[in-house]
N, C-alpha and C positions, 0 to 999 in steps of 0.2 A: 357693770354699773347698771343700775336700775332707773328709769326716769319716767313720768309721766306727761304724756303728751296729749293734744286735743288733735282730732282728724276727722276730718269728712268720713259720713258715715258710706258716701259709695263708695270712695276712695278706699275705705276699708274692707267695705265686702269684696270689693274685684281684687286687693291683694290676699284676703280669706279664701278667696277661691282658688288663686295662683299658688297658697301657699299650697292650698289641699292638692292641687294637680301634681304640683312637684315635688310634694312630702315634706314642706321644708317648714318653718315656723315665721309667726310672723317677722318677730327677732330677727332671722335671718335675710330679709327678704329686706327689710326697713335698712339693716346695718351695708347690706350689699349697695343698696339705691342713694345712702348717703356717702358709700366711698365713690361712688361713681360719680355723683357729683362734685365733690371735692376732686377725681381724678381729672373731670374734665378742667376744672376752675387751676388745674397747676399744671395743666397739658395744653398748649397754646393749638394742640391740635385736635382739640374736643370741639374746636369752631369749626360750623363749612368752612370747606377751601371749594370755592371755585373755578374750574376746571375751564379756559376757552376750548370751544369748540366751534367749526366752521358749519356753513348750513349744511352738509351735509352728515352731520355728525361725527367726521373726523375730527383729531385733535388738533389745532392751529400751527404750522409748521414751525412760528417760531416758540412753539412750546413741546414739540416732540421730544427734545434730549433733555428737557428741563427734570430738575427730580425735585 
């Protein structure tokens, strides 16, 4: 499907340039960044999860076996 959209013109040159690095088009690059999004919006785990940790940067003992 073909559509027309309005984007920032640096937002567009830094993905022209991303496209040209990795050979890919902008199309590709646009269709990737909106499944990602939508992956995260239907993956409850696209949020930080927050991790306790003790001051010494271990993990809190009673989060050791937690998964």
């Amino acid at each position: 499907m073909k559509i027309t959209i309005e984007i920032n013109d640096e937002l567009f040159a830094r993905v022209q340039q991303v496209a040209g690095e990795e050979k890919a088009s902008f199309s590709s690059l646009a269709e990737r960044g909106l499944r990602l999004v939508l992956q995260a919006k239907e993956n409850k785990s696209g949020h930080w999860k927050w991790i306790p940790v003790t001051s010494d940067g271990s993990l809190a003992r009673e989060y050791q076996n937690a998964t």
